[in-house]
Biotite code that builds the C-alpha atoms (Angstrom):
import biotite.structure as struc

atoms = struc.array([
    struc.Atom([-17.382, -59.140, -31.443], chain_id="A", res_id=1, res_name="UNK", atom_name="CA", element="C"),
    struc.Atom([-20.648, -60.290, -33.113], chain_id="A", res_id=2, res_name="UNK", atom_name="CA", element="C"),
    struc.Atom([-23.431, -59.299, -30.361], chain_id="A", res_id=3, res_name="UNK", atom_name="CA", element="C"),
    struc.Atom([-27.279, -60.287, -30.564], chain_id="A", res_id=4, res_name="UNK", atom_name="CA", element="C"),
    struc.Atom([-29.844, -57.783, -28.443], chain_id="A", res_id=5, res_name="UNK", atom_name="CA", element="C"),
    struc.Atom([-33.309, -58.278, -27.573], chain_id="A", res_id=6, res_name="UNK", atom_name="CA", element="C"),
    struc.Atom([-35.638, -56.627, -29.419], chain_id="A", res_id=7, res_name="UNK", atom_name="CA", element="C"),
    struc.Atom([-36.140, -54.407, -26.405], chain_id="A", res_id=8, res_name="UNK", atom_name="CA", element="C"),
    struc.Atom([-32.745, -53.848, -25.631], chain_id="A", res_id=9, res_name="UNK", atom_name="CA", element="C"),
    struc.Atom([-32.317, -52.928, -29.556], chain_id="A", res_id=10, res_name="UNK", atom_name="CA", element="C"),
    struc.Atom([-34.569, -50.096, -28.751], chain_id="A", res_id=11, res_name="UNK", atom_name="CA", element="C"),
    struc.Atom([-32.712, -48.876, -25.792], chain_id="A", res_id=12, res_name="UNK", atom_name="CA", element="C"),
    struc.Atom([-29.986, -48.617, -27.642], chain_id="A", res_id=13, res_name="UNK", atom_name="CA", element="C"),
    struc.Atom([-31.628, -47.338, -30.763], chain_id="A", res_id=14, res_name="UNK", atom_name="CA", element="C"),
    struc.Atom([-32.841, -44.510, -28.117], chain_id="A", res_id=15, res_name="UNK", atom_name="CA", element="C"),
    struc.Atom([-29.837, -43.898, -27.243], chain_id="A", res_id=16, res_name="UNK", atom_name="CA", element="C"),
    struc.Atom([-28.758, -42.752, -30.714], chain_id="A", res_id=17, res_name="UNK", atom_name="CA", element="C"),
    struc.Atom([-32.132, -40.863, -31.327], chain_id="A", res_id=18, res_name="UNK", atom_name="CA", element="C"),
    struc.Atom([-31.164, -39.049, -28.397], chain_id="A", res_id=19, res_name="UNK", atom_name="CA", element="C"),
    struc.Atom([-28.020, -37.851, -28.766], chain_id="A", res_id=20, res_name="UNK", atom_name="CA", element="C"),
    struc.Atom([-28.452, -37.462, -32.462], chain_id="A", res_id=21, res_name="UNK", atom_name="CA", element="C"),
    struc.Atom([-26.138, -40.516, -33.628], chain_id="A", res_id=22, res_name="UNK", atom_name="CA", element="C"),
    struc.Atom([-22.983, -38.956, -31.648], chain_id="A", res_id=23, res_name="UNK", atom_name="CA", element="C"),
    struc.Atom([-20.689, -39.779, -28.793], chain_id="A", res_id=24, res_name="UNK", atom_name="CA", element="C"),
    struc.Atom([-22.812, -37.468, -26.817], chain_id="A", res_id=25, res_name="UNK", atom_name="CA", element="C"),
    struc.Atom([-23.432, -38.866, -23.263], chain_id="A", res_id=26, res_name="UNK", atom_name="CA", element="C"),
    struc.Atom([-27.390, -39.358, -22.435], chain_id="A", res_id=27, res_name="UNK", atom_name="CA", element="C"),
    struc.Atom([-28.984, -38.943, -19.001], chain_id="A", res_id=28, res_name="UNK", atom_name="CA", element="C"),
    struc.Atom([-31.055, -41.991, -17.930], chain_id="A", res_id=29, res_name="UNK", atom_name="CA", element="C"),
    struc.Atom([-33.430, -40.054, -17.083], chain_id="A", res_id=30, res_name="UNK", atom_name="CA", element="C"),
    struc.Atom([-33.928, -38.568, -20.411], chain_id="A", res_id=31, res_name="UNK", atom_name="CA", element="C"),
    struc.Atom([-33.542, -41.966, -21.791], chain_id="A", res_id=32, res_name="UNK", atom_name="CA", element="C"),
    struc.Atom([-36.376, -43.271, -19.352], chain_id="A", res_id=33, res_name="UNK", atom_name="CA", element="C"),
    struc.Atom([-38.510, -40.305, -20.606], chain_id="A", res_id=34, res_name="UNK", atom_name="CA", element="C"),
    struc.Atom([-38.150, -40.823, -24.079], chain_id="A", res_id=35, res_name="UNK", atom_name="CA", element="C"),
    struc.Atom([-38.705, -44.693, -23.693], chain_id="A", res_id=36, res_name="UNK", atom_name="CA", element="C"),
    struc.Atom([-42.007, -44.162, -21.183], chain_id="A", res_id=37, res_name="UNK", atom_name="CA", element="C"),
    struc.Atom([-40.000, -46.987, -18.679], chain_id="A", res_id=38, res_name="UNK", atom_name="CA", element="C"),
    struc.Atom([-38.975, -46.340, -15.226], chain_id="A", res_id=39, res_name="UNK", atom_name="CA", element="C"),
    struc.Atom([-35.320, -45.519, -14.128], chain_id="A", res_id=40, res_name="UNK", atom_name="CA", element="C"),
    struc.Atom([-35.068, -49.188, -12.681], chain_id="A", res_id=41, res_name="UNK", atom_name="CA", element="C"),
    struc.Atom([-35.855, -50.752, -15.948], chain_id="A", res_id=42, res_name="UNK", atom_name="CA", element="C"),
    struc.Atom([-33.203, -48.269, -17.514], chain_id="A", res_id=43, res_name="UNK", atom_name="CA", element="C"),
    struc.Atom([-30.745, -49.629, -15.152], chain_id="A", res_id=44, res_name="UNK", atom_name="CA", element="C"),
    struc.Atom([-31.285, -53.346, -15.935], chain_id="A", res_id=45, res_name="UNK", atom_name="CA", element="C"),
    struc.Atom([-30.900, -52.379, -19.697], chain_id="A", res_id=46, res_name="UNK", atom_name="CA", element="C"),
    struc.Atom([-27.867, -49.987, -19.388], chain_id="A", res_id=47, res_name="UNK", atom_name="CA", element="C"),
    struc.Atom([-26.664, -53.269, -17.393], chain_id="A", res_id=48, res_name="UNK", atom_name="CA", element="C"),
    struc.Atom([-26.870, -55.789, -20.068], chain_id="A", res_id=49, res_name="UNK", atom_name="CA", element="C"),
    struc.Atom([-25.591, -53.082, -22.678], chain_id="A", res_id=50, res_name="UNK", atom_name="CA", element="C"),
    struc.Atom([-22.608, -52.816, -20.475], chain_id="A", res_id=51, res_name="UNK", atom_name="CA", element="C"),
    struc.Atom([-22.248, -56.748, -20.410], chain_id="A", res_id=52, res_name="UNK", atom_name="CA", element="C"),
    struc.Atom([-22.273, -56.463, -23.973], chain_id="A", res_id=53, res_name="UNK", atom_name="CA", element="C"),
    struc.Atom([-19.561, -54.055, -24.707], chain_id="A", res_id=54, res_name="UNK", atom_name="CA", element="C"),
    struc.Atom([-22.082, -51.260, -26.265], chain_id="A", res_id=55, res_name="UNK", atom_name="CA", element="C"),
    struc.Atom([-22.398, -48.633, -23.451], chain_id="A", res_id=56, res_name="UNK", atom_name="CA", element="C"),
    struc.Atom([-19.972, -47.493, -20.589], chain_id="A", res_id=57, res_name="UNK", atom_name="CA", element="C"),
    struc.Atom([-21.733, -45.271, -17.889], chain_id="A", res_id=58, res_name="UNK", atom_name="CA", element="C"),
    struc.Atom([-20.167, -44.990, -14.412], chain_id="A", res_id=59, res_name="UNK", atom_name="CA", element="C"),
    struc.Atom([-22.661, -45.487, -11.326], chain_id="A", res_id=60, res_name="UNK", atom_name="CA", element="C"),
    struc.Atom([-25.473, -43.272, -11.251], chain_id="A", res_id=61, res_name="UNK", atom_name="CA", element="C"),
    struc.Atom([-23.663, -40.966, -14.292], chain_id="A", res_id=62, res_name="UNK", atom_name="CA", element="C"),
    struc.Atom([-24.341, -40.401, -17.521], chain_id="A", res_id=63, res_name="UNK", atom_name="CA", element="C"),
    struc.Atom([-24.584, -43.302, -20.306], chain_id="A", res_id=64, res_name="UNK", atom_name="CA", element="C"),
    struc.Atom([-22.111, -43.337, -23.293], chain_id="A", res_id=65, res_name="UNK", atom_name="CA", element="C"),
    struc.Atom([-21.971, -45.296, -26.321], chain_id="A", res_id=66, res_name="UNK", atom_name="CA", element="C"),
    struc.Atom([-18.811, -46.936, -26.924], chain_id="A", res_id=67, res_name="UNK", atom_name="CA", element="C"),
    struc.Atom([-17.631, -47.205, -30.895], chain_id="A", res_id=68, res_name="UNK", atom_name="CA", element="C"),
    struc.Atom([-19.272, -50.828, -31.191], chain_id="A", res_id=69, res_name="UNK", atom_name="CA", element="C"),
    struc.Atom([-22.495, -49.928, -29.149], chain_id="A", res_id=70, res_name="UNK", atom_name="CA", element="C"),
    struc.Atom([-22.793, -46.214, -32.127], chain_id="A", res_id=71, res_name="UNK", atom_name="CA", element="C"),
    struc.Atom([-22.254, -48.755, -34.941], chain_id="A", res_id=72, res_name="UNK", atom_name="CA", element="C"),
    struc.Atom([-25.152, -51.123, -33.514], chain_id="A", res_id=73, res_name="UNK", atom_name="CA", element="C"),
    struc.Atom([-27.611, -48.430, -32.516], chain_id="A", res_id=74, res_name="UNK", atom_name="CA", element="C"),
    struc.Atom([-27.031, -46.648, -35.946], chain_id="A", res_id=75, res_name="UNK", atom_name="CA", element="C"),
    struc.Atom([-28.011, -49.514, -37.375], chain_id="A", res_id=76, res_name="UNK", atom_name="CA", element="C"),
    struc.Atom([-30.728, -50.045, -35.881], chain_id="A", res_id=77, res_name="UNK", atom_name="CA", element="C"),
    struc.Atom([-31.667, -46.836, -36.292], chain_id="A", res_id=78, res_name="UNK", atom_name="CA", element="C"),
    struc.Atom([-31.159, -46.937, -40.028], chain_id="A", res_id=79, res_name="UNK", atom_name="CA", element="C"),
    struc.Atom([-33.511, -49.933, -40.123], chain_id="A", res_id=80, res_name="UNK", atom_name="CA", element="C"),
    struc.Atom([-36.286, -47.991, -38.562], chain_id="A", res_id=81, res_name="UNK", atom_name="CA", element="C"),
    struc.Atom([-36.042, -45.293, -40.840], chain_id="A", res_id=82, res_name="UNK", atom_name="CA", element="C"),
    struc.Atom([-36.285, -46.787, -44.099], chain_id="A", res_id=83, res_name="UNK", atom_name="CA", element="C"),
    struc.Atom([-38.527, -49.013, -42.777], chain_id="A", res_id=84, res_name="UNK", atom_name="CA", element="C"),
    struc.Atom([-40.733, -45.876, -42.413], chain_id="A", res_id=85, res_name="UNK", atom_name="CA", element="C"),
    struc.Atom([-39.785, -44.379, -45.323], chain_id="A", res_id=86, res_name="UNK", atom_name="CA", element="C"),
    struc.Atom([-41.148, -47.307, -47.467], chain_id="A", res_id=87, res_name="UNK", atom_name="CA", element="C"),
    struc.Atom([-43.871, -48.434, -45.455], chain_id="A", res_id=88, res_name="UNK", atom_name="CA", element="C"),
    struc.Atom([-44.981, -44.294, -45.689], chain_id="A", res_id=89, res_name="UNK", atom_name="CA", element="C"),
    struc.Atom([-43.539, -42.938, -48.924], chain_id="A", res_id=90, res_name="UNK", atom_name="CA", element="C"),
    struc.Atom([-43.467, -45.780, -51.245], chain_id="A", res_id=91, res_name="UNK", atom_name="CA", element="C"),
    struc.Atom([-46.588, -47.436, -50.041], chain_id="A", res_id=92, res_name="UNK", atom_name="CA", element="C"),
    struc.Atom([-48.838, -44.392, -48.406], chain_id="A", res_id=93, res_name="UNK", atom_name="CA", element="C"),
    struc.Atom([-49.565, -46.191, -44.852], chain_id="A", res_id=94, res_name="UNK", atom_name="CA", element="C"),
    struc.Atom([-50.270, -43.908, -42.359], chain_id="A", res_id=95, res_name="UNK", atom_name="CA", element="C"),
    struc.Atom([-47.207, -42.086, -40.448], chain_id="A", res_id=96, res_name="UNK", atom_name="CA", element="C"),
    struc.Atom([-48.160, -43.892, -37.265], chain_id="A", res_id=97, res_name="UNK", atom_name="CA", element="C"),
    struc.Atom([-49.219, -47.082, -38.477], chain_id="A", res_id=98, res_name="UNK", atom_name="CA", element="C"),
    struc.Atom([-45.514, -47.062, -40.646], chain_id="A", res_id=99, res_name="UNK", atom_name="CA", element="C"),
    struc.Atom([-43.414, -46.078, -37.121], chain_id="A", res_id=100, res_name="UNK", atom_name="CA", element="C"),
    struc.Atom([-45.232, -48.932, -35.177], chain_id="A", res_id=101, res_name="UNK", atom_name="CA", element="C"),
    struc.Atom([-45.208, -51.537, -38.337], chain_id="A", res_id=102, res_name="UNK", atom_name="CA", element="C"),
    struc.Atom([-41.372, -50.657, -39.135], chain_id="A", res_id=103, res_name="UNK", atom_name="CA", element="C"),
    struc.Atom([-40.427, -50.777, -34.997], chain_id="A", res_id=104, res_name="UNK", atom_name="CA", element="C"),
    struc.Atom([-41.766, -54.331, -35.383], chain_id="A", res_id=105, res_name="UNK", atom_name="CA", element="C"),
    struc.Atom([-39.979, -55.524, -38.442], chain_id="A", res_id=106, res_name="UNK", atom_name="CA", element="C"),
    struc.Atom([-36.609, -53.692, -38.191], chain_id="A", res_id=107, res_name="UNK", atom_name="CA", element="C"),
    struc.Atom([-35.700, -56.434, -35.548], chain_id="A", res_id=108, res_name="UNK", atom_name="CA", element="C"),
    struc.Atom([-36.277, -59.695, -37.264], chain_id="A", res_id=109, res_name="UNK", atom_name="CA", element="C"),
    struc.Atom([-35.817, -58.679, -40.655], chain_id="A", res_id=110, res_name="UNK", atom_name="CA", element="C"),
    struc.Atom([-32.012, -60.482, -41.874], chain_id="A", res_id=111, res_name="UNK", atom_name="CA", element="C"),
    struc.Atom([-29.014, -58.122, -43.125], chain_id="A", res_id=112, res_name="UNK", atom_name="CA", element="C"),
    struc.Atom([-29.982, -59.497, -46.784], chain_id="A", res_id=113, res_name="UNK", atom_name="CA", element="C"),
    struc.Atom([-33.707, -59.119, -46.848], chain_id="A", res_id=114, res_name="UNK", atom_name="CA", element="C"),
    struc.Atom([-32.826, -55.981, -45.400], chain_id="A", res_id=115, res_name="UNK", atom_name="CA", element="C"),
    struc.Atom([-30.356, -54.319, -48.149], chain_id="A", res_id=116, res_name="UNK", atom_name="CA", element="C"),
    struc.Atom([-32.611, -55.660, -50.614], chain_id="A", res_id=117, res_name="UNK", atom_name="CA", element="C"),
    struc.Atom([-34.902, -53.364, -49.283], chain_id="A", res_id=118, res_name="UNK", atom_name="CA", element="C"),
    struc.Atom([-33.083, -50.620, -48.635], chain_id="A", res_id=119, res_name="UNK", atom_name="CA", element="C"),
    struc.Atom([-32.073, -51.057, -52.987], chain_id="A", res_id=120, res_name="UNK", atom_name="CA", element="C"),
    struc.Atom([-35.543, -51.232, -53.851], chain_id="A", res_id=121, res_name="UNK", atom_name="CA", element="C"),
    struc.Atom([-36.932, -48.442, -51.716], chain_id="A", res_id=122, res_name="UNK", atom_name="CA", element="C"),
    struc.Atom([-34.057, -46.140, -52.778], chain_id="A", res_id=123, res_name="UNK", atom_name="CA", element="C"),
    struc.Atom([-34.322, -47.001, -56.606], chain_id="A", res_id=124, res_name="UNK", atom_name="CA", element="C"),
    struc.Atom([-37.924, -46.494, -56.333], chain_id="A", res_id=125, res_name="UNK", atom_name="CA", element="C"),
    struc.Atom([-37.872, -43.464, -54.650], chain_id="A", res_id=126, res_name="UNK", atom_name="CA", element="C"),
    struc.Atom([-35.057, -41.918, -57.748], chain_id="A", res_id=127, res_name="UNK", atom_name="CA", element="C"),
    struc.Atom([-37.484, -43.490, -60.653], chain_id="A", res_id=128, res_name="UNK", atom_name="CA", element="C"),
    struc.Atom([-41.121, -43.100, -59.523], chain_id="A", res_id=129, res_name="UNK", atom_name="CA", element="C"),
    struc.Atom([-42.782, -40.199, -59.076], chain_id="A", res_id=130, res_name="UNK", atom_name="CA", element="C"),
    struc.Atom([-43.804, -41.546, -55.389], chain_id="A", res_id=131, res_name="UNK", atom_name="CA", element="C"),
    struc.Atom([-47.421, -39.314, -54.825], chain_id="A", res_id=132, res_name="UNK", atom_name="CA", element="C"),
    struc.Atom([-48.547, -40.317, -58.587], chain_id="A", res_id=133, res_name="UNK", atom_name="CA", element="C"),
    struc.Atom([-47.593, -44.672, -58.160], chain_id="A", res_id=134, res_name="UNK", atom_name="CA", element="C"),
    struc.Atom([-49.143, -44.705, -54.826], chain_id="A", res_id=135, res_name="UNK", atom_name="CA", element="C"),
    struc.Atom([-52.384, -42.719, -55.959], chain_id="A", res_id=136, res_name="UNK", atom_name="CA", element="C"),
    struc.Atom([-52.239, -45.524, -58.554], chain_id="A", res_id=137, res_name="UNK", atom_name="CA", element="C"),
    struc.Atom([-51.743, -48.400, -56.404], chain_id="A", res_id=138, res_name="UNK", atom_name="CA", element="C"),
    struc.Atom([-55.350, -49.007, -55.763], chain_id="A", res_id=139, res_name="UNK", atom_name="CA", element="C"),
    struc.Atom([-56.423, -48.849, -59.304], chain_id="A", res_id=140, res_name="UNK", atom_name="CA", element="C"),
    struc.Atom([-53.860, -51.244, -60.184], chain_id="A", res_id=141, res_name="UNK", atom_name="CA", element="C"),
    struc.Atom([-54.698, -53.576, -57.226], chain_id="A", res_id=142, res_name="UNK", atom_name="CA", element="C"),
    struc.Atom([-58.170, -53.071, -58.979], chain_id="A", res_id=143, res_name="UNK", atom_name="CA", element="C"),
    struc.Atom([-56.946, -53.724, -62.259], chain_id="A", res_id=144, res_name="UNK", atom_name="CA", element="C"),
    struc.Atom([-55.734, -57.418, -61.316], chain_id="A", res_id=145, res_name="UNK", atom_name="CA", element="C"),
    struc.Atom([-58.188, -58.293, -59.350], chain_id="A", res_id=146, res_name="UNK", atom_name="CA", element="C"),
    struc.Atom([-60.998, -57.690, -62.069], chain_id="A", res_id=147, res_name="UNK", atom_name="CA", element="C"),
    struc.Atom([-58.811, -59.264, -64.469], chain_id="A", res_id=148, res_name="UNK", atom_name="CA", element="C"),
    struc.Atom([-57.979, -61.954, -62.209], chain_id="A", res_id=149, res_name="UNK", atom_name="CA", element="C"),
    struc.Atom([-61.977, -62.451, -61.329], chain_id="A", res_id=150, res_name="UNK", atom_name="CA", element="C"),
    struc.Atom([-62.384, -61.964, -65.481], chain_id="A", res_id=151, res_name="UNK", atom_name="CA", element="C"),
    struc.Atom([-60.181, -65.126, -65.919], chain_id="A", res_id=152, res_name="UNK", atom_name="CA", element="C"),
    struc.Atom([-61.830, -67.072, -63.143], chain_id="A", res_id=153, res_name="UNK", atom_name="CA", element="C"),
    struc.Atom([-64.701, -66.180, -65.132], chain_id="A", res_id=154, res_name="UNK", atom_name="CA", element="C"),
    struc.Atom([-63.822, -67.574, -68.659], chain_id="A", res_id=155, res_name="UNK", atom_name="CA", element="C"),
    struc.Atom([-62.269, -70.858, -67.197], chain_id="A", res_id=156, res_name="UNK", atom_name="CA", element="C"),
    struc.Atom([-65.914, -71.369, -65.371], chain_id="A", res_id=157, res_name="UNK", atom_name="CA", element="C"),
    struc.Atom([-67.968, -71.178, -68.772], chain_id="A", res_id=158, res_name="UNK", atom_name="CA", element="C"),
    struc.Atom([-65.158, -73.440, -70.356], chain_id="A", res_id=159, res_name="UNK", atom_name="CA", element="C"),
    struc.Atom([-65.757, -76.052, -67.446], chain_id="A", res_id=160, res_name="UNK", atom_name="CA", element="C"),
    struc.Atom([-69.717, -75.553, -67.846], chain_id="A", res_id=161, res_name="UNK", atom_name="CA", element="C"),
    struc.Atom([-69.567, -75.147, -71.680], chain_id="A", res_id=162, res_name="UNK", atom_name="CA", element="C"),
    struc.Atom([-67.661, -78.964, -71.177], chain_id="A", res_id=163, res_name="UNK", atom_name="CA", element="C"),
    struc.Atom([-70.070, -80.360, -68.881], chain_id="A", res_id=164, res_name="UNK", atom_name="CA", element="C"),
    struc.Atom([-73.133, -79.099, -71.174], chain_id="A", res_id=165, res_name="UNK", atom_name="CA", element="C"),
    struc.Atom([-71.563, -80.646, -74.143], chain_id="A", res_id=166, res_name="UNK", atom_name="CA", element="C"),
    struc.Atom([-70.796, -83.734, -72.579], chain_id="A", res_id=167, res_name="UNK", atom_name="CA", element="C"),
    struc.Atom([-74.417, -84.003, -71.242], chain_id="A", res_id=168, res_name="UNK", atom_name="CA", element="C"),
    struc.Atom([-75.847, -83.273, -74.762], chain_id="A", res_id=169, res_name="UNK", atom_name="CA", element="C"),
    struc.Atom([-73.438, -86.156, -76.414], chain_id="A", res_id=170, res_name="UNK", atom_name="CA", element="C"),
    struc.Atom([-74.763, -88.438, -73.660], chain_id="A", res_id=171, res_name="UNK", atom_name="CA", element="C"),
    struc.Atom([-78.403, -87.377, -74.475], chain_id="A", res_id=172, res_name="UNK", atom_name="CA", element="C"),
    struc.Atom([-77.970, -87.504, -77.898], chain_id="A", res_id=173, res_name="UNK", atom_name="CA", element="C"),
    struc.Atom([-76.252, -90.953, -77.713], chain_id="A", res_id=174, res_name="UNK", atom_name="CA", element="C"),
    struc.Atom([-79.088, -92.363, -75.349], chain_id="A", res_id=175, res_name="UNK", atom_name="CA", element="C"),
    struc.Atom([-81.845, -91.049, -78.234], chain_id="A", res_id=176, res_name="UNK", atom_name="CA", element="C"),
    struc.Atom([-79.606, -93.251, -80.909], chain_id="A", res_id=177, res_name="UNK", atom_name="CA", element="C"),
    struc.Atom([-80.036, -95.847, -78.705], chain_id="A", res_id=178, res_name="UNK", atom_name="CA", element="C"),
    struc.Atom([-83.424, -96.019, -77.998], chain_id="A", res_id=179, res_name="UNK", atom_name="CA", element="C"),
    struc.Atom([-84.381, -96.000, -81.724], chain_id="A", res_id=180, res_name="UNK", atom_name="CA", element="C"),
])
């Protein structure tokens, strides 16, 4: 069964797992309305639709259960998010906010490839860089090309005027032959 969720259902379900710590533990709706800032109505239109969809089971007004499919989605999801994070904030020193807002963003549209790429570099980084010395280094090297980048802007300019001048003073010295 190959299911596509909203972004915002994603993140109920992604809740879910946060919640009860990536288990078959049930979860209260109104924990899961807490920890999602929504009101109980808007948890019952989601846990709706996640029902519809095969990924939770909760009987009325009782507590909400992933099934096997619904664990393997949210897990994912949830495994997104946090290496998301963990790049955005260990390999690439954002801010621990601005990484859990920026990676909540991407972990939804991001493809399964783009995404295991990722995951490989991040990973591979992480075991071969000493993380707090290449990000300390980061803006020096950002630096670094952009002053050698403004350095070869630089030389190709005085080519182009060095050419125009030359051409002017072949013109000039042409028009002098010419006039004698």
């Amino acid at each position: 069964m190959s299911v596509h969720l909203t972004e915002a259902n994603e993140d109920y379900i992604e809740a879910i797992v946060m919640i009860n710590g990536g288990t078959d533990a049930p979860v209260r709706s109104v924990d899961l309305a807490r920890h999602m800032g929504v009101s109980k109505p808007s948890i019952n239109k989601a846990v709706s639709l996640l029902k519809e969809a095969g990924l939770v089971e909760q009987e009325p007004y009782g507590d909400i259960y992933l099934t096997e499919a619904g664990l393997a989605y949210g897990l994912n999801v949830y495994r997104r998010h946090t290496t998301l994070i963990s790049f955005l904030h260990d390999v690439l020193g954002v801010d621990a906010e601005t990484a859990e807002d920026e990676a909540c963003r991407i972990e939804h549209t991001i493809s399964e490839d783009t995404f295991e790429r990722w995951t490989a570099f991040t990973e591979f980084y992480k075991n071969h860089c000493k993380v707090s010395a290449c990000v300390d280094e980061l803006p020096n090297a950002v630096a670094e090309a952009e002053v050698a980048a403004a350095k070869e802007a630089l030389a190709a300019a005085e080519e182009a005027v060095d050419a125009v001048v030359d051409e002017m003073l072949d013109e000039a010295e042409a028009a002098i032959e010419a006039a004698e």
